[in-house]
N, C-alpha and C positions, 0 to 999 in steps of 0.2 A: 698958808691956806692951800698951796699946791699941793703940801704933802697930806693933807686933811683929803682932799679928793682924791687924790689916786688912795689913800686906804680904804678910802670908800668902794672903789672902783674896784677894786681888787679883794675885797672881803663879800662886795658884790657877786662877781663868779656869772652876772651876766648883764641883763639891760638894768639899768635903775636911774628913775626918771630925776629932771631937771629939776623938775616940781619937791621930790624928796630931798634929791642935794639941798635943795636950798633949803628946805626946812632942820633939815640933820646939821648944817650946818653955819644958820640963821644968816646968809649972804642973797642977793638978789641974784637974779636969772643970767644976769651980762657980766655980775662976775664970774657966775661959777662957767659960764663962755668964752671968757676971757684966761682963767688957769686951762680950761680942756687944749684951747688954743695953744698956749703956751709949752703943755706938754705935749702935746703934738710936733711943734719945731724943734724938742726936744729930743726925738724922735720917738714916744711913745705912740701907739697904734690905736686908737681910741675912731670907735665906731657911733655913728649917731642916726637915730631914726624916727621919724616924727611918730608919738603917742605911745613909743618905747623907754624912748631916753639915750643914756649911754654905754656902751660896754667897751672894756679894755678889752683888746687882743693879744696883744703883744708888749713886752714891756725893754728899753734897749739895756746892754749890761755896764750899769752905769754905776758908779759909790757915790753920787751928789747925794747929800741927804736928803732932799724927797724922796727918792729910792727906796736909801737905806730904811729910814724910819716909818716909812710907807711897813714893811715890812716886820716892825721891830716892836713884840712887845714888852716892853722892860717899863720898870719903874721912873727912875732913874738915868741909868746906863746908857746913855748916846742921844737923851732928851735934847743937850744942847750939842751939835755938832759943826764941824768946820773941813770943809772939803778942798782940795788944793789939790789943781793939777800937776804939780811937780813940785817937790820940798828937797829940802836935806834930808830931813830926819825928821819923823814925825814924835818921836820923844824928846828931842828940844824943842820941837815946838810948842811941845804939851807942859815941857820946864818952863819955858817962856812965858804961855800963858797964866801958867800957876803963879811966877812971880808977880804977874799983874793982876791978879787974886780970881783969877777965873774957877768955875765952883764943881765941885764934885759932881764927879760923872761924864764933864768936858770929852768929847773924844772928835780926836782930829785922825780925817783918812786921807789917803792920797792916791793919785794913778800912778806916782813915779817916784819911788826914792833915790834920790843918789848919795845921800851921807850915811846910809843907816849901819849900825854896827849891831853887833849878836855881844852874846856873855863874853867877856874877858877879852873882850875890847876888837872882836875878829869883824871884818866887814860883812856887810847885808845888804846889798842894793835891788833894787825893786823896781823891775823894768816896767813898763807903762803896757797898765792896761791886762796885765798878766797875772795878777795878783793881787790879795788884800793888806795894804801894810796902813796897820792903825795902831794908834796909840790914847789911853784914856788916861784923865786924872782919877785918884782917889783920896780924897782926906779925911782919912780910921782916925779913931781915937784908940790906937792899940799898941802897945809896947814895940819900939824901935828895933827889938830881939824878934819879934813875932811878924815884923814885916814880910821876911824870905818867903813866908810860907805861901804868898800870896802869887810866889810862880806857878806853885804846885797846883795853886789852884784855878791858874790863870790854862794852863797843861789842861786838867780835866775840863775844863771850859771847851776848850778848841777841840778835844779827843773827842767829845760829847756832842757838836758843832757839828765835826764833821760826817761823824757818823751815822746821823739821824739826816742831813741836806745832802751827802753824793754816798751812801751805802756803802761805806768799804770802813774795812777793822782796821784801828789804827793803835799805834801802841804808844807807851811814854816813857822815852828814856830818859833818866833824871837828870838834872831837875826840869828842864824846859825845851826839850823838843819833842817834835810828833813823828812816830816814825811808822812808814807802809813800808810794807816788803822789805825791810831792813834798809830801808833808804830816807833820807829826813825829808820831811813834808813843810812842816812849821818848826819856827826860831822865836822863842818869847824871852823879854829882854826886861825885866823890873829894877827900876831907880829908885831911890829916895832921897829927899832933903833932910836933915836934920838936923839939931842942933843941942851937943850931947844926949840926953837921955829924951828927946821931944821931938818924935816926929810932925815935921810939914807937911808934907805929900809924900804918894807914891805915883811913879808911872808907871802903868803897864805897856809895852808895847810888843804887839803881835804881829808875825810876820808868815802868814800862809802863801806857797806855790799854787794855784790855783790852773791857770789858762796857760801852761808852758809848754810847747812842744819838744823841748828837747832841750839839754847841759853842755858845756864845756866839756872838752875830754878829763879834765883833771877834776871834774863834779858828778858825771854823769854816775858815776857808783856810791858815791855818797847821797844824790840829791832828786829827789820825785816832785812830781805834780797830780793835781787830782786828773789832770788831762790824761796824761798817760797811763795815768794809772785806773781810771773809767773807759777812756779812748772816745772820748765826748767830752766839750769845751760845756761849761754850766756858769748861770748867772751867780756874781759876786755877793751882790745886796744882801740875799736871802742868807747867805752862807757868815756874812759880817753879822748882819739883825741875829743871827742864835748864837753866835760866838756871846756876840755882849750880853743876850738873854741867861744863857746860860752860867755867865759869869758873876753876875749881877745874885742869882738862887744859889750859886755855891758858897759868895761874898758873905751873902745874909746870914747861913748857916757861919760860916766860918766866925765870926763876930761873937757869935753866943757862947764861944768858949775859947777864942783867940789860939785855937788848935786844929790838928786835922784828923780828931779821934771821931768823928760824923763820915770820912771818905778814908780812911785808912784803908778798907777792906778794896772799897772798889780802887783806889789809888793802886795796891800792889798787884788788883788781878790785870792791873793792865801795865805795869809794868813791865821793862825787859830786862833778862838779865838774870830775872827772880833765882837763888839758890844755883845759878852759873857764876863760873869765874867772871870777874874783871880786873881790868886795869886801873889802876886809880894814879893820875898822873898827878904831880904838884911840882911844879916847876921841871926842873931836868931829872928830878926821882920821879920814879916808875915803881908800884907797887902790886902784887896779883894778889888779889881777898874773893871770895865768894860776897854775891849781894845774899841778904837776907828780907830784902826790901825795904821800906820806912818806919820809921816810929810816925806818933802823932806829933812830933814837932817838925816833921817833915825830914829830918836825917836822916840820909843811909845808913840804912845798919852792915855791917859788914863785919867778915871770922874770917882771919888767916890761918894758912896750915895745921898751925897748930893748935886751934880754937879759942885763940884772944881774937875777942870782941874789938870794934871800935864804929864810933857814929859820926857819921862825915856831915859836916856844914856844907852845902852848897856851893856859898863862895870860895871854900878853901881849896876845890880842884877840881881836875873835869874827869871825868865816867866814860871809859872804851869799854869794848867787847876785848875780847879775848886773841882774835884774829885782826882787829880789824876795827872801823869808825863804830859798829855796832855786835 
C-alpha cells in the first residue's frame, strides 16, 4: 500500500486530497495517515495541509521497493521485488530464489555487494549506497542457443536507461558493458540453468556506477560514474525503474522471433569498435581483426588482414581496443 501512495504522490506533482487517496485506492482515512507517516520516518518529505491534502517534496535516494516501483512502469519486470541492505551477490540470490521456484520477473536489489563477479568470473563489488547492483529472473521458453542474446539486450536496456534519466551518450562495447568516455560505466553478468537442451532460467544481473566520486589508481582509467561524469550525484530508483522498463519492451520484441534482427541497426550505431581494429583475446592467444559489428544472432562479425571472415560467440573471448581496455 506504501508504494500505491507515493505513486500516487508522485504522478500527483502536487496537493491531492485524502479524500481521493482513499477513494483511488479503496483504504480509510487512518490508513492512508498511517503509510504518509510511515514514509515520512522514511525519510520522505511529504507536506500536508488542511482542505488541500498532500504533496511530496522531496523523495530520499533510496532502492527499497516502494521507491523503486513507485517509479516503475513495467508489466511484469520488478512487480515482485526484494531489497537487502548488504548481499553477496545478488545473482545467486536470484539462482536461489529460482531454485525455490520464485516466478518470473523476480528482481532482487541491493545497497552493497561484496561477492559480485562480471563475465568470466572477474570481481564486481558494489559499495553501499553508490550504485545500482540488481539482478532479475527470467523463465523464456526459447532455445538454450538463443539465451546469450539476452546480454545484448540487457546492454541496450541500460544504454537506453541511461541516456534518457542523466543525459549523457553512452556506448556498448560487446557484449555487455556500458561505456562513457571510453571508460566503463556498467557490467551485465547473464546466467542460466539448464538441463541439456531445456532451459530453467536465466539471470540477468546489472551492475551500474552511479554515485561514485572517484577509483582506485589501477581503475580510475578504465572505470566512470554517472557522478563524474554529470558532476552531480542523482537519485538511483528512477534510473533502476527504466533499466527494467526498458528491458521488459526490448524482451517482448525479442521473443517474436528469438533474434536481434528488430535492434541490429540501432545495436551497431552504438557500438564501439565498428570497422576499427580489435583485439580478440582467448585465453593466452591474442588476435587483431577489424569489428564489422553484429549479425542478428548477436555475433561479432569480424575480417582479418586478409578478408577471412569469422563470428565470435560471446562466451568464447573478451573484446579490447586496439591500445588499450577500449
Amino acid at each position: 500500500m506504501k508504494t500505491r501512495i507515493l505513486k500516487e504522490l508522485k504522478e500527483a506533482g502536487d496537493y491531492i486530497s485524502g479524500q481521493e487517496l482513499c477513494a483511488k485506492l479503496q483504504v480509510s482515512r487512518t490508513a492512508v495517515w498511517k503509510h504518509i507517516k510511515a514514509l515520512r520516518e522514511e525519510g520522505y518529505q511529504i507536506d500536508s495541509v488542511t482542505n488541500k491534502g498532500y504533496r511530496l517534496l522531496n523523495s530520499p535516494d533510496l532502492l527499497v521497493p516502494e521507491e523503486v516501483q513507485s517509479n516503475l512502469n513495467s508489466r511484469w519486470l520488478g512487480q515482485e521485488m526484494r531489497f537487502y541492505e548488504t548481499i553477496g551477490s545478488t545473482n545467486l540470490e536470484v539462482r536461489r530464489l529460482a531454485e525455490e521456484g520464485a516466478p518470473h520477473g523476480l528482481t532482487v536489489i541491493t545497497e552493497e555487494q561484496t561477492m559480485g563477479k562480471g563475465r568470466r568470473g572477474r570481481s564486481w563489488l558494489g559499495e553501499p549506497g553508490c550504485g545500482i547492483w540488481m539482478s532479475f529472473l527470467l523463465r523464456p521458453q526459447i532455445a538454450v542457443e538463443n539465451s546469450s542474446m539476452l546480454t545484448l539486450i540487457a546492454a541496450l536496456a541500460v544504454q537506453k536507461a541511461i541516456e534518457e534519466e542523466a543525459d549523457i551518450h553512452c556506448q556498448i562495447k560487446w557484449p555487455n558493458d556500458i561505456i562513457v568516455n571510453k571508460k566503463k560505466i556498467c557490467g551485465i553478468l547473464t546466467e542460466l540453468s539448464a538441463q541439456m537442451d531445456e532451459l530453467n532460467y536465466i539471470v540477468v544481473g546489472i551492475g551500474i556506477n552511479v554515485n561514485i566520486e572517484g577509483f582506485p589508481e589501477d581503475l580510475k582509467d578504465k572505470a566512470t560514474s554517472l557522478q563524474i561524469e554529470t558532476g552531480q550525484t542523482m537519485k538511483r530508483a528512477p534510473l533502476a525503474a527504466k533499466v527494467l522498463e526498458c528491458f521488459e519492451h526490448y524482451y517482448e520484441i525479442f521473443l517474436k522471433t528469438e533474434d536481434l534482427s528488430a535492434f541490429m541497426d540501432e545495436y551497431n550505431r552504438l557500438l564501439l569498435h565498428v570497422n576499427q581494429k580489435i583485439r580478440v583475446i582467448q585465453g593466452s592467444r591474442e588476435e587483431t581483426y577489424i569489428s564489422r559489428g553484429i549479425n542478428s544472432d548477436g555475433e561479432l562479425l569480424t575480417e582479418d588482414e586478409m578478408g577471412n571472415k569469422r563470428a565470435i560467440l560471446s562466451g568464447e573471448v573478451s573484446v579490447r581496443g586496439i591500445l588499450g581496455y577500449v
